[in-house]
N, C-alpha and C positions, 0 to 999 in steps of 0.2 A: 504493500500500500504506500501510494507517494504523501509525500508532506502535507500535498493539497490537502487532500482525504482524511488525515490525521487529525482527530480532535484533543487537545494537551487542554488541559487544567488551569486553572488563572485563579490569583487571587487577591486582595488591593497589595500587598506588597510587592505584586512582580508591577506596579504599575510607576515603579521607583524609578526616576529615570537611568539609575544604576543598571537596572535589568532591563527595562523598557528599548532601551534604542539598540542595543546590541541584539538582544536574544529575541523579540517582537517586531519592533522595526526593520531588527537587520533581517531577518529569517523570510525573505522575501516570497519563500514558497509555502508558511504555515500561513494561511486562514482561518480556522476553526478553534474557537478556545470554548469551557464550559465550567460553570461554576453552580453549585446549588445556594450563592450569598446572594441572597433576594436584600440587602440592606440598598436603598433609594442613594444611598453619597458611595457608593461601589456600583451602581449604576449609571451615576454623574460621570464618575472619573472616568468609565470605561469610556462612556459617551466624549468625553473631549479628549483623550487621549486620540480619537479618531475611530474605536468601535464599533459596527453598528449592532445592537444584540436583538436577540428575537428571543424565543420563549419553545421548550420541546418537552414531553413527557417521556421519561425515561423507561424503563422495563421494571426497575423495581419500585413503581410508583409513584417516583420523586420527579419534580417539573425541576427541569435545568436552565440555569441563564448561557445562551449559547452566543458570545460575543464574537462577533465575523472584524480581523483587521484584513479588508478589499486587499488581495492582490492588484486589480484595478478599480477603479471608482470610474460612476457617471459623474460627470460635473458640467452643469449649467453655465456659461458665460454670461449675459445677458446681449452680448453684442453679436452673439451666435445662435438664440433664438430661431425659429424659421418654423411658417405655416405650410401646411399640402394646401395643395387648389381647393380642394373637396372641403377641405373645412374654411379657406378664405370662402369659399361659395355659401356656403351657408351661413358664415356670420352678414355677409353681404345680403343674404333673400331676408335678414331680420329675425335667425333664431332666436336669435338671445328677448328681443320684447315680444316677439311671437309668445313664448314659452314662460314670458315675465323672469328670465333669472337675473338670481341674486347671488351673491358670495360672501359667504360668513366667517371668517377666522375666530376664532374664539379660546380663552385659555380654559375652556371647560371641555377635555378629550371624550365627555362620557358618552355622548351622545355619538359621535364618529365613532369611536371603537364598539358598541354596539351596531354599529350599523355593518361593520367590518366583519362581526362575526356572523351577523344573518346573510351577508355577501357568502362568506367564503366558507360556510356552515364546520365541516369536518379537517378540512385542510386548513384552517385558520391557525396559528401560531398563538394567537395572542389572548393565550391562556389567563385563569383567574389571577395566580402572582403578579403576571406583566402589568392585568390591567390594576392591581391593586399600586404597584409602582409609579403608573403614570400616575393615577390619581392623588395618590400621596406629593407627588413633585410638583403637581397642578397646584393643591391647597397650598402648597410652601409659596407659591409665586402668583397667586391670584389677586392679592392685593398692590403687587407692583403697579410702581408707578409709572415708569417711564419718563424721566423727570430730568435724569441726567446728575440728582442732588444724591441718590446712592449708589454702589456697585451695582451692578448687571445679576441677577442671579446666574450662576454657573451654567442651569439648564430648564427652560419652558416650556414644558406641553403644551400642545396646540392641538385643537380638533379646526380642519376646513370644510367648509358646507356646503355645496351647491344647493341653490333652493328655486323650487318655479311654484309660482301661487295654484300650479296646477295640481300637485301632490303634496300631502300632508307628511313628509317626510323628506332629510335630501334624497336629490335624487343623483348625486356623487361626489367624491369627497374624501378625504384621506387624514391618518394621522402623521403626525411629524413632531420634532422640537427643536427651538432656537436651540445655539452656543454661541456666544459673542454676537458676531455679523455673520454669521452659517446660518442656515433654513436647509435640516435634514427631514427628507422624504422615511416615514418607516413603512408603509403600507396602503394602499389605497382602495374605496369602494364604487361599485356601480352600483344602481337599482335594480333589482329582479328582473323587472321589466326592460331588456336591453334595448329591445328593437320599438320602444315606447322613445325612449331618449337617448337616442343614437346620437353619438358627436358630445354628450355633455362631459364624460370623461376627457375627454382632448381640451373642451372649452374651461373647464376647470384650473387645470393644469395651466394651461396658457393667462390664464383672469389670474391664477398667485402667481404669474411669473411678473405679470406688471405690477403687483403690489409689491412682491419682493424687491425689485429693480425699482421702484419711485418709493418706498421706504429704507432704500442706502444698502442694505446688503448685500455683500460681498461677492456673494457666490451661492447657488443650490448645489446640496450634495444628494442627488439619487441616489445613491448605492450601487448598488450589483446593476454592471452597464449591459448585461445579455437581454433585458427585456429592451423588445425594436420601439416602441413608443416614447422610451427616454432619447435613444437615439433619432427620432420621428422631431421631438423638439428642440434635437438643436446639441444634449449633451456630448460632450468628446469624453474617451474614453481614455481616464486617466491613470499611468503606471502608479501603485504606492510611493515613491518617493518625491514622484512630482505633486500627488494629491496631499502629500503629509505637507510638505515645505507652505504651502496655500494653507490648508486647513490650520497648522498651529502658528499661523502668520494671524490668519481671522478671528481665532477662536479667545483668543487673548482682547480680545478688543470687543467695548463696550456693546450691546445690543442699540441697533437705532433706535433713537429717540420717536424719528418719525413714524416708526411702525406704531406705536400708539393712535394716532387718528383712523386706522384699517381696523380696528381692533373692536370687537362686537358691535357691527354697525352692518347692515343690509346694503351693500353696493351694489348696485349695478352692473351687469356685464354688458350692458349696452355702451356703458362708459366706459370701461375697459377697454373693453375690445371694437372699437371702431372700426368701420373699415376703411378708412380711411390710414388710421393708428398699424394696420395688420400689412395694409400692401406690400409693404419693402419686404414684408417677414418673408415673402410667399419662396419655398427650397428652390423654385429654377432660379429665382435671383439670387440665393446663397447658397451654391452650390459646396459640400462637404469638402 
């Protein structure tokens, strides 16, 4: 079995940067680490260390924290952005007030990570621990202010909402959390009904990449770059050493200020995504 495949043990102490840069960073061929330490600040640190963890039930019962350091990473540019025709086409025939959407970012994940597991029913990761961590790191940072007058908390859950006045529920939408000036992707959902609201998944994605990009952040970090839809908008596919140098350049530095006016409030994706705002995006004019 190669390194890839190998799942090693982790624990906050290998997070030392005595152990960290040689034996994790340097080991350019392990990905797979696994802890059963469900403590919320060994879930921080793994998270800015560059981690991304997920959640797995083991064989003897025991749910494991399974922290992934990317051999490569997706990462968002914002100057690298880019639309298909098919979806310039439809933001242009008026989906978005056709369907009335809206888009909700909010520091309350509970609602999105429910929706994540009525998505993804059996195959979902994100077992009762995971969601008991998000929600634990949520209450720590709910009252943040955004103000610039305190430190940044280290890391904030975020649930995103697509919402159309036509369904009493979103209808797509993902979790994620802040680090510094990073907006990491963990997981995303559709509506049951796919072929109901075809394109709102795309449109999603594209509506937080303008709030991401006009509230000062950095960079998005997708994750795992093998799914074609990250690469569909725009991510390049980043080797670990080039994504660590970025990541712990961002991660250090203060959360934008300006992300506070996006922040529970029903926008618009008519305003977003203009078509006028989308032309230039369109991939024959940015070509890869």
């Amino acid at each position: 079995m190669s390194s890839e495949n190998t799942i090693l043990p982790i624990s906050p102490e290998w997070l030392n940067p005595v152990f960290l840069v040689p034996y994790i960073y340097g080991n350019e061929t392990q990905a797979w680490y696994w802890s059963d330490d469900w403590d919320p600040d060994f879930y921080i640190s793994l998270a800015r260390a560059g981690f991304i963890s997920i959640c797995s039930d083991h064989f003897d019962g025991r749910m494991l924290l399974l922290p992934q350091m990317h051999i490569e990473s997706a990462v968002l540019d914002w100057r690298d952005r880019r639309l298909s025709r098919s979806l310039f086409s439809a933001i242009r025939s008026g989906i978005c007030d056709r369907l009335s959407l809206t888009l909700r970012v909010t520091r309350d994940p509970g609602l999105a990570m429910r929706c994540l597991g009525e998505c993804w029913e059996g195959e979902s990761w994100l077992h009762a621990p995971y969601r008991k961590v998000m929600n634990q790191l949520a209450s720590r940072t709910r009252e943040y202010s955004f103000s610039g007058d305190s430190p940044s908390p280290p890391l904030i859950p975020v649930g995103v909402e697509l919402w159309s006045s036509r369904c009493d529920r979103p209808v797509a939408g993902e979790l994620g959390y802040i680090t510094g000036s990073v907006y990491t992707s963990l997981s995303g959902f559709m509506h049951p009904d796919r072929r109901a609201w075809n394109n709102c998944g795309k449109l999603q994605l594209h509506a937080l990449a303008v709030l991401l990009e006009r509230s000062g952040f950095s960079f998005w970090n997708l994750g795992q770059p093998q799914m074609q839809y990250k690469r569909d908008l725009g991510a390049r596919v980043t080797p670990r050493k080039e994504f660590l140098e970025r990541w712990l350049g961002a991660v250090g530095k203060p959360v934008p200020t300006a992300f506070s006016r996006f922040l529970e409030t029903d926008l618009e994706l008519s305003s977003l995504l203009s078509p006028d705002g989308c032309s230039s995006l369109l991939s024959a004019d940015r070509p890869l």
